[in-house]
C-alpha positions in Angstrom: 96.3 83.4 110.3 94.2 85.3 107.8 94.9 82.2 105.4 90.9 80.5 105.7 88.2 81.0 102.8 85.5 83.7 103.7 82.0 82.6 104.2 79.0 83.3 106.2 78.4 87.0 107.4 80.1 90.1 107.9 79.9 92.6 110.9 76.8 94.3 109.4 75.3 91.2 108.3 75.9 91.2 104.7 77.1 88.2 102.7 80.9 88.4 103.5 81.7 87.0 99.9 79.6 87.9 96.9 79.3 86.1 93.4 80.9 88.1 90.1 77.7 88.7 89.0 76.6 90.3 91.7 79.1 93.2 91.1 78.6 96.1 89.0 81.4 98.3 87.5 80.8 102.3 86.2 83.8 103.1 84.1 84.7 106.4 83.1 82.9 108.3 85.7 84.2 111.8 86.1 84.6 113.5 89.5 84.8 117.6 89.5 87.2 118.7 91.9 87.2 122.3 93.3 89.5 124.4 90.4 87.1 122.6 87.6 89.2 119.5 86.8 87.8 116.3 86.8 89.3 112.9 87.9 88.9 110.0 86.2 87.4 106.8 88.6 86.3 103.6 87.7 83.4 102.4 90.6 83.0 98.7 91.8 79.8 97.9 93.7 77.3 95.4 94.6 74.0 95.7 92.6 72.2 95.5 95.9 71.3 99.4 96.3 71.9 99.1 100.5 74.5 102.0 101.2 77.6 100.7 102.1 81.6 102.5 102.8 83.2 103.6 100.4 87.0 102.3 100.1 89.1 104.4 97.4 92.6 104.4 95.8 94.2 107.7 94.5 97.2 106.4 92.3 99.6 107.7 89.4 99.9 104.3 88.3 96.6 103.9 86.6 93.6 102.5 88.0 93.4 99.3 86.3 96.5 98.4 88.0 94.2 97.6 91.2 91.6 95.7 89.6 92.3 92.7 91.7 91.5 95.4 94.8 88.6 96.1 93.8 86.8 92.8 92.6 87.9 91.5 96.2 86.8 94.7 98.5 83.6 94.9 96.2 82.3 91.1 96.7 82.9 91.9 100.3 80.6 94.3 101.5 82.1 97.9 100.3 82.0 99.9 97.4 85.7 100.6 96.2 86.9 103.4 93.6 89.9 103.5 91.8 90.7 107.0 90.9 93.7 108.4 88.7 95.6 111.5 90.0 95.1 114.2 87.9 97.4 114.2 84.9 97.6 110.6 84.8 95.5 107.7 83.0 92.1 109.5 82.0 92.4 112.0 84.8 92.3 115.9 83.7 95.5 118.6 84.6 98.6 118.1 85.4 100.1 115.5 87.4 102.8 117.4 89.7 103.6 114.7 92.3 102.9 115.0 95.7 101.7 118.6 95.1 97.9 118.5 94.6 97.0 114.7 96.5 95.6 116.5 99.5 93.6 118.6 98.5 92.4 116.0 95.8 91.9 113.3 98.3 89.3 116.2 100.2 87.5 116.6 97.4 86.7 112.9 96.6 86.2 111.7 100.1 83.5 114.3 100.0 82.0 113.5 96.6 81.3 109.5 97.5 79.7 110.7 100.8 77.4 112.3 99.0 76.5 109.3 96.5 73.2 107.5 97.3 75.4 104.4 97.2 77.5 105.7 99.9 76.4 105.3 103.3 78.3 108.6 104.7 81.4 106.8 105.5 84.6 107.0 103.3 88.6 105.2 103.7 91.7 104.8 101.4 93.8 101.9 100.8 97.3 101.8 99.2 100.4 101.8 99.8 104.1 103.8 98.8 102.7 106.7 97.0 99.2 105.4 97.7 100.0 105.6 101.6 101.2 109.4 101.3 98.0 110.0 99.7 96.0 109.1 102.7 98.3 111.0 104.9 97.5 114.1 103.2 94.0 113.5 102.5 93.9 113.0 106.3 95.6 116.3 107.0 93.4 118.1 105.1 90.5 116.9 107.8 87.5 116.1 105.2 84.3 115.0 107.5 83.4 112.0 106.4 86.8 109.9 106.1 86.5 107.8 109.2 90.2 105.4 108.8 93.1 105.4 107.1 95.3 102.3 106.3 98.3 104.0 104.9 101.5 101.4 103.7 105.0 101.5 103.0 103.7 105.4 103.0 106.4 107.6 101.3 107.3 111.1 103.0 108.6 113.4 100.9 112.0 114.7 102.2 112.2 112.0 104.7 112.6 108.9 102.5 111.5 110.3 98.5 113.0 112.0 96.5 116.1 111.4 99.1 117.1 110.1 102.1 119.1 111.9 104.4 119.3 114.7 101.5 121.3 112.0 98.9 119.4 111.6 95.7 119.0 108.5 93.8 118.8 107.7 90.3 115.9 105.5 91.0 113.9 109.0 91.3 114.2 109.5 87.8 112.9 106.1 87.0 110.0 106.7 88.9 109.4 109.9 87.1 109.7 108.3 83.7 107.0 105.6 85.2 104.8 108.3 85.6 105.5 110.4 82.9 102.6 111.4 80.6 99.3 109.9 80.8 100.0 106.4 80.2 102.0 104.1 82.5 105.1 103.4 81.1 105.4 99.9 83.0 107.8 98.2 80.1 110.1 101.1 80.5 110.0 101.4 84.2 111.1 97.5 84.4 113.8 97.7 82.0 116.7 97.2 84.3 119.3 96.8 82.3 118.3 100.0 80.6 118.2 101.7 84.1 121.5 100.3 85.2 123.0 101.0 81.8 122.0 104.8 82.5 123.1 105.0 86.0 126.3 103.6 85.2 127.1 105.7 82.0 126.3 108.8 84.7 128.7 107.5 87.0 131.4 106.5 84.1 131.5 109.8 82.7 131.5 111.9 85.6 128.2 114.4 84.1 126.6 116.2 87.0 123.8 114.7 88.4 121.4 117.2 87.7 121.9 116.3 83.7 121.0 112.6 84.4 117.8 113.3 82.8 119.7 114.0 79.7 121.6 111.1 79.7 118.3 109.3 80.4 116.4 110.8 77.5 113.4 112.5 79.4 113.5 116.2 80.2 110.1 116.6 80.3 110.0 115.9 84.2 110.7 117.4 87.3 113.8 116.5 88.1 115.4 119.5 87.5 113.0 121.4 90.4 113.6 118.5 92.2 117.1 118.7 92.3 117.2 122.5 93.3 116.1 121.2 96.3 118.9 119.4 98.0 118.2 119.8 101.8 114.3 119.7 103.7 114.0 123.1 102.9 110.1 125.4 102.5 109.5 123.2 99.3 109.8 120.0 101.2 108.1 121.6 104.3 104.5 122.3 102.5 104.4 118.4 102.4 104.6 117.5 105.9 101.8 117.2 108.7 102.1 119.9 110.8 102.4 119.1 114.8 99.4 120.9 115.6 97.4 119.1 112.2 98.8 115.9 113.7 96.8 117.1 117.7 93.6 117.5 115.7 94.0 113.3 114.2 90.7 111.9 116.2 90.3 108.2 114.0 91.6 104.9 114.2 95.1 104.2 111.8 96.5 101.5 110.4 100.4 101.7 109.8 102.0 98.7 107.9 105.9 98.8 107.0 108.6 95.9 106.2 112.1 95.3 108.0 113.5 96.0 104.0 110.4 98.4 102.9 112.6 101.2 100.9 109.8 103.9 102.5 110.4 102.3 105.9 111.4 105.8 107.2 108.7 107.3 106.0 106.0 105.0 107.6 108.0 105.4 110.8 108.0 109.5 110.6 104.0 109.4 110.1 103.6 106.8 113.1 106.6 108.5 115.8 105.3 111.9 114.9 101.7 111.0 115.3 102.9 109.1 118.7 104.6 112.5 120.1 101.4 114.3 119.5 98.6 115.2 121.8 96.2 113.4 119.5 93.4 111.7 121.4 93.2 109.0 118.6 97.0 107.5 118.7 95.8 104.9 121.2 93.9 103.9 118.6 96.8 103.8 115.7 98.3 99.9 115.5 101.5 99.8 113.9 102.6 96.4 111.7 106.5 95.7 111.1 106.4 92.6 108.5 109.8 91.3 107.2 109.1 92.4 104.2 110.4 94.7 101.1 108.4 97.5 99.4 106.5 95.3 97.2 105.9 92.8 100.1 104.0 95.4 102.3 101.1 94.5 100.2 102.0 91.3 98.4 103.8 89.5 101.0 106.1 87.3 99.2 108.2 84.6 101.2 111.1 84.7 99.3 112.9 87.9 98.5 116.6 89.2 98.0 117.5 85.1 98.4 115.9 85.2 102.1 113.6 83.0 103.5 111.4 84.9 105.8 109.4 81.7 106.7 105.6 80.8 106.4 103.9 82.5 109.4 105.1 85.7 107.3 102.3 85.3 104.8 99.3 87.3 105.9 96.7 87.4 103.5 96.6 91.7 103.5 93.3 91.7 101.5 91.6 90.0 104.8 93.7 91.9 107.7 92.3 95.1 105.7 88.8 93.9 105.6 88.7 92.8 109.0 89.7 96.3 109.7 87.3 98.4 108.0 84.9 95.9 109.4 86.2 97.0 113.0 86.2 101.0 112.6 83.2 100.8 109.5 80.8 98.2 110.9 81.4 98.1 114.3 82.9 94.4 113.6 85.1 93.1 116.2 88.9 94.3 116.5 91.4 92.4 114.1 92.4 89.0 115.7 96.3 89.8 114.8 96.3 93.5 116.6 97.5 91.3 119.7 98.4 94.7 120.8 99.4 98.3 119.0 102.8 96.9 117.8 103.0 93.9 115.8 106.6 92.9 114.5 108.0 89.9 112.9 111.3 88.4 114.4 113.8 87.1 112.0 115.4 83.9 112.2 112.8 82.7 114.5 109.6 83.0 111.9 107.4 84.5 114.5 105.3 87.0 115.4 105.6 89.4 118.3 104.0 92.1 119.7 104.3 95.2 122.4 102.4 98.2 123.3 104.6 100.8 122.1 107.7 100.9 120.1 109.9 101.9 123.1 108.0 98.9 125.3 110.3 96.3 122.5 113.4 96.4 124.0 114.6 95.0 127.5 118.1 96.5 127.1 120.5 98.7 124.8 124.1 97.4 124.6 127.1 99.2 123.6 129.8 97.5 121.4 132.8 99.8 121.1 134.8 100.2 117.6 138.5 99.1 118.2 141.2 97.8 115.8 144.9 97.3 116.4 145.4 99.8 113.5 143.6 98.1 110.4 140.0 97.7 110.2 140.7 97.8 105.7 138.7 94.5 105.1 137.2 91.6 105.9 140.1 90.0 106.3 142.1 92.6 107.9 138.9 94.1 110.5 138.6 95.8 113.5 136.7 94.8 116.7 133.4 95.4 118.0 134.3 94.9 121.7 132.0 95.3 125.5 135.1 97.1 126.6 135.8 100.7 125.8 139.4 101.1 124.1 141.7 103.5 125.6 144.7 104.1 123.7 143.3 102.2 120.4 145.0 103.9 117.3 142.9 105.3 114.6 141.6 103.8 111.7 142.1 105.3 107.9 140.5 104.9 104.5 140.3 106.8 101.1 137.3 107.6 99.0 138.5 109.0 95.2 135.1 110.1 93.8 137.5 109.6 90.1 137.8 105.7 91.1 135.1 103.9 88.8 136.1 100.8 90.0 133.2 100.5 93.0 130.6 101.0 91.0 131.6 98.8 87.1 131.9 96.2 90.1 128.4 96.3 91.2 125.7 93.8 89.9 122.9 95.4 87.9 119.6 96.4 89.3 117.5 93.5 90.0 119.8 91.5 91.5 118.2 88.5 93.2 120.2 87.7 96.4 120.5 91.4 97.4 119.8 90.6 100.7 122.6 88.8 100.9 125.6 91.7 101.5 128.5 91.2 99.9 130.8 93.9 102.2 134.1 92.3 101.3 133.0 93.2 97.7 132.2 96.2 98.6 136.0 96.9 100.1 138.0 95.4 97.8 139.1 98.3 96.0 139.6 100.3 99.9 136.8 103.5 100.6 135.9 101.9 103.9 136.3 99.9 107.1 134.9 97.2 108.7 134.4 95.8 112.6 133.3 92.1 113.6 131.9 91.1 116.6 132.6 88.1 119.0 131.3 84.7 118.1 127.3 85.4 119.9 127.2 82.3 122.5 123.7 82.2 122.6 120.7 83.3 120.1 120.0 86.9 120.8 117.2 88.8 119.5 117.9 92.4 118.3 115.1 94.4 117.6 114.9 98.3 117.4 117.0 101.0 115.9 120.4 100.7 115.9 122.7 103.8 116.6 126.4 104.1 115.3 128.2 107.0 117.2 131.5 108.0 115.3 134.7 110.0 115.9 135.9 110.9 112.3 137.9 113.5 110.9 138.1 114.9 107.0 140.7 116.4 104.8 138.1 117.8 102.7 135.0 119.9 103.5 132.1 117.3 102.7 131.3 113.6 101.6 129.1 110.9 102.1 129.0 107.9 104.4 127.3 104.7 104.3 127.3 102.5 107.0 125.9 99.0 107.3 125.1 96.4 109.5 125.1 92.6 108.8 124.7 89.1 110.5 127.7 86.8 109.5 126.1 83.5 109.8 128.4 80.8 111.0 128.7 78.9 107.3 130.2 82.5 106.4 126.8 83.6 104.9 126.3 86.9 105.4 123.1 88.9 105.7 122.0 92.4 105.3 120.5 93.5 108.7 120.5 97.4 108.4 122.0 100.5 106.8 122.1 104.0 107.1 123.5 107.2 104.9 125.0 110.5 105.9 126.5 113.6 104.0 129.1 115.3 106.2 127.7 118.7 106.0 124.1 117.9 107.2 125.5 116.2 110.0 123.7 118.6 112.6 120.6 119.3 110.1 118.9 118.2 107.1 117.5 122.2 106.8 121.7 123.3 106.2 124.8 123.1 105.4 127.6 123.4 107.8 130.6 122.1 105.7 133.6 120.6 107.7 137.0 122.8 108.4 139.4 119.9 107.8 141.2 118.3 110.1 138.8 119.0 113.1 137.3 115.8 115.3 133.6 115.9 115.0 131.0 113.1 116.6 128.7 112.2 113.6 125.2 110.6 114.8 124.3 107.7 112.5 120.6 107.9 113.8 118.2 106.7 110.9 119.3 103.4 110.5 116.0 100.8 109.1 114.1 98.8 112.2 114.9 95.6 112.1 114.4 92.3 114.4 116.3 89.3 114.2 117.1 86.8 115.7 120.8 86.2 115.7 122.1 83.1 115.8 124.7 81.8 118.4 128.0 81.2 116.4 127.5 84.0 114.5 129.0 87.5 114.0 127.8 90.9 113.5 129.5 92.7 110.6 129.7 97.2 110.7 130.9 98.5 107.5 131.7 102.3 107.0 132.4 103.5 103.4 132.3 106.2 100.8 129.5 106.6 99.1 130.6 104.9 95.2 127.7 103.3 93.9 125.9 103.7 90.4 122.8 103.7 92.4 123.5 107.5 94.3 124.3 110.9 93.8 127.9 111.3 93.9 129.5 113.8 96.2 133.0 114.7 94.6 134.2 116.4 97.9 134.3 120.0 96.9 131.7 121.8 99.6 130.1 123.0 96.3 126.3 122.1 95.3 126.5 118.5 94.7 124.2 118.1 91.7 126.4 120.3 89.7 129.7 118.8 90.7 132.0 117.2 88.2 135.1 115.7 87.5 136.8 119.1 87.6 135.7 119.4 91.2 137.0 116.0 92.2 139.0 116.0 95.8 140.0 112.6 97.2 138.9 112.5 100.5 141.1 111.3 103.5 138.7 109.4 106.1 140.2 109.2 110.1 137.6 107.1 112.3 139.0 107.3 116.3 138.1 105.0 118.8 139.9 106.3 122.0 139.2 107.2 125.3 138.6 110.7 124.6 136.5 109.4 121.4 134.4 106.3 122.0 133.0 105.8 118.7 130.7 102.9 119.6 127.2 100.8 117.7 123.9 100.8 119.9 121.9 97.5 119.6 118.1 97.1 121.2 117.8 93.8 122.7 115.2 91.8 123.7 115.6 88.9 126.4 114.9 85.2 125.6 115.3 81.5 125.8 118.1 79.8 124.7 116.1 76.7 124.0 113.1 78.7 122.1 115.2 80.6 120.2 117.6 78.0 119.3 114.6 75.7 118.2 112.9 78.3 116.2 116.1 79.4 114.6 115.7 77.8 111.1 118.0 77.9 107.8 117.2 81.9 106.7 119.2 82.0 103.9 116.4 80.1 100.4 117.6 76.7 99.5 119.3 76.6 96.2 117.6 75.0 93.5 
């Protein structure tokens, strides 16, 4: 599976592998785009003069960083282009992220057309910022782009700058990546200097919106960025439009991981996309590998102390080629497009496939929250029960935004096992609760989105939830499955606030939880953890109903937390299964957790 050497011919006949020296490079070449300013782009191509596509990357990250791109995509029949955004690397203007991509992206797509090298046809790779850059050089409908292979593809107000409107202080780090001209790698890997920084903003209480300060870089963004708490006009300007997504007539590529942090995003292009009357999305394969951010591009076997297995190693550099060879060259389809929806399963190293996300699952199953009264720990836990409880008595816990204690707990950033959740940890100074399931008698494949439906009630006007779901293997290990976030006053929108009268009963819909599919193994549990939001790692809501990013210490309420599960309020976790043998997926259902050394 994309793992042999490639030899012979490709679809239009050409050598499929060409020699280094058979490659020539133009550095420095300078590409006007329609206000005057040029963009920097270093050009990879064959020396034979035939016309061929045109593959180009639009990055912040500087274009040297996809040199390895390049050499491969240009020794195999295309011309690629590695272009810096404007206001980064040897690009002119200003970079403003996300702002200017579009229009950019229009402009170059329509420059290489025009090059005698060019043979009128034009795509993108890349991924995470790389991937929203094809979206909106797509939206903007240039002529001669032809496919798009967007990855881990950020969307910003879906999944970047925040997720369900909570910032975190990983968006500064990216902005200090890409800060000034150069790239800033060195600093942008430092984590301990990162962690040190988010946890001196946590220690001390500052609001959020002076993290830059505590950081050391004012000269970004940040501040307009964090004047912009919910998906408001600002947010808006970046999102595809339903009636741009109708006018989408080429063939698309989505890739995304189970622990891709811009999973959402991918998913928002490809289910908005699939809603439209586009006669093109039946021609728009989507690819769900196991993987994280990174991984989407990389694939990398081992990652947050999981062992995804070897069938998860697809050699992306060849699954892309065979696909501009399809829509390009008139090549024959990919061999692993099976069908439109490729996913890997878990536990069971294997691929699957369907025809359409809602074609996965055979079944949705409800397990009802219940608890005799304590659901505090690990050790003290509610149930996750088939039965729906009818006179079970609530459950209570306590988030103190002034309680440090969560977050000096918590490992620095670049933690290796991360995959492997640590809830009880999480717990052990209270803020949450946590529901187990039954022992699962057989394997049992759950693939989908999970929903959590909750009864809760506040003593305070606002906070923030996280919820998580994990397998608890039968040796105790326990793996991160899922997770979602909410703040309780966007619980009916992420456009505004409706703040909470205290005391009341409200139904919050946990509704954006990560795709995932696993295998679950018989003997072991399922693990749903509720808590408040204390983590270095986020924006902290101190509980007042003021503007978050300005709150302080002197805002500070403690926040009483009242989960029901009774007949009148069934709080209850949705799980998408999918039906299968007991023998296939006990035999396939190998050690996931990597082998200490």
């Amino acid at each position: 599976m994309y793992r042999r050497p490639n030899i012979g011919v490709d679809a239009a006949g050409l050598p499929s592998t060409l020699p280094p020296d058979s490659i020539q490079m133009q550095w420095g070449v300078p590409i006007p785009m329609r206000d005057g300013v040029k963009l920097n782009a270093t050009i990879f191509r064959p020396k034979d003069p035939t016309p061929l596509p045109v593959i180009f990357t639009l990055t912040p990250y500087i274009a040297d960083s996809y040199h390895v791109r390049a050499d491969y995509f240009s020794r195999h029949g295309y011309v690629f282009v590695q272009v810096d955004c404007r206001g980064r690397g040897n690009s002119e203007g200003t970079f403003e992220p996300f702002f200017n991509e579009g229009r950019d992206g229009y402009d170059l797509v329509e420059w290489f057309a025009e090059q005698s090298w060019c043979d009128g046809q034009v795509t993108m790779w890349g991924g995470s910022y790389g991937g929203f850059d094809q979206w909106m050089t797509l939206r903007e409908a240039p002529p001669h782009l032809k496919t798009i292979v967007p990855v881990a593809s950020a969307h910003a107000g879906v999944d970047f700058p925040m997720f369900a409107n909570i910032m975190t202080t990983y968006v500064l780090r990216w902005m200090t990546f890409t800060s000034g001209v150069t790239g800033n790698m060195n600093l942008f890997a430092d984590d301990a200097f990162w962690a040190a920084k988010s946890r001196e903003l946590y220690r001390s209480h500052t609001a959020f919106r002076d993290f830059d300060q505590i950081v050391g870089n004012a000269s970004t963004l940040w501040r307009t960025w964090v004047a912009h708490p919910v998906v408001d006009a600002f947010w808006e300007t970046l999102a595809i439009k339903p009636e741009e997504y109708n006018r989408i007539t080429m063939p698309i590529l989505t890739i995304t991981g189970h622990y891709d942090g811009d999973q959402l995003g991918a998913f928002a292009y490809y289910k908005r996309h699939m809603a439209s009357a586009s006669p093109a999305k039946a021609d728009h394969y989507l690819i769900i590998g196991p993987w994280d951010h990174a991984g989407t591009r990389t694939p990398n076997r081992y990652v947050g102390g999981l062992d995804f297995g070897e069938a998860s190693l697809i050699d992306m550099h060849k699954l892309h080629q065979d696909w501009y060879d399809w829509t390009l060259k008139n090549g024959d389809k990919p061999a692993f497009l099976k069908q439109r929806v490729a996913y890997y399963v878990l536990g069971s190293d294997e691929w699957k496939y369907a025809d359409s996300l809602e074609t996965i699952a055979d079944e949705t199953r409800r397990l009802y929250l219940d608890s005799h009264g304590s659901a505090d720990d690990v050790f003290h836990s509610g149930m996750l029960t088939s039965e729906q409880p009818v006179a079970s008595p609530a459950d209570r816990y306590v988030y103190d935004p002034l309680d440090t204690r969560p977050g000096d707990a918590e490992k620095d950033d670049g933690d290796e096992n991360y995959l492997l959740d640590q809830t009880s940890d999480m717990n052990q100074f209270g803020g949450g609760v946590v529901y187990h399931s039954a022992q699962f008698t057989e394997a049992t494949e759950i693939t989908g989105f999970v929903k959590l439906s909750a009864w809760i009630a506040l003593d305070v006007p606002d906070t923030d939830f996280i919820v998580s779901l994990s397998e608890v293997l039968p040796d105790g290990k326990t793996i991160l499955l899922t997770r979602d976030m909410k703040r309780a006053r966007h619980r009916e929108s992420l456009k505004m606030d409706t703040l909470v009268t205290p005391g009341d009963i409200l139904c919050y819909e946990f509704d954006s939880f990560m795709f995932f599919s696993r295998l679950v193994r018989k003997g072991s549990r399922l693990r749903l953890s509720i808590n408040g939001s204390n983590t270095i790692q986020l924006q902290r809501n101190y509980n007042s109903g003021g503007i978050v990013a300005e709150e302080t210490a002197a805002d500070a309420r403690v926040a009483h937390v009242t989960l029901f599960h009774d007949a009148d309020h069934p709080s209850y976790l949705e799980l998408p299964l999918v039906k299968t043998t007991s023998q296939t997926a006990e035999s396939r259902s190998a050690e996931a957790v990597k082998p200490e050394m």
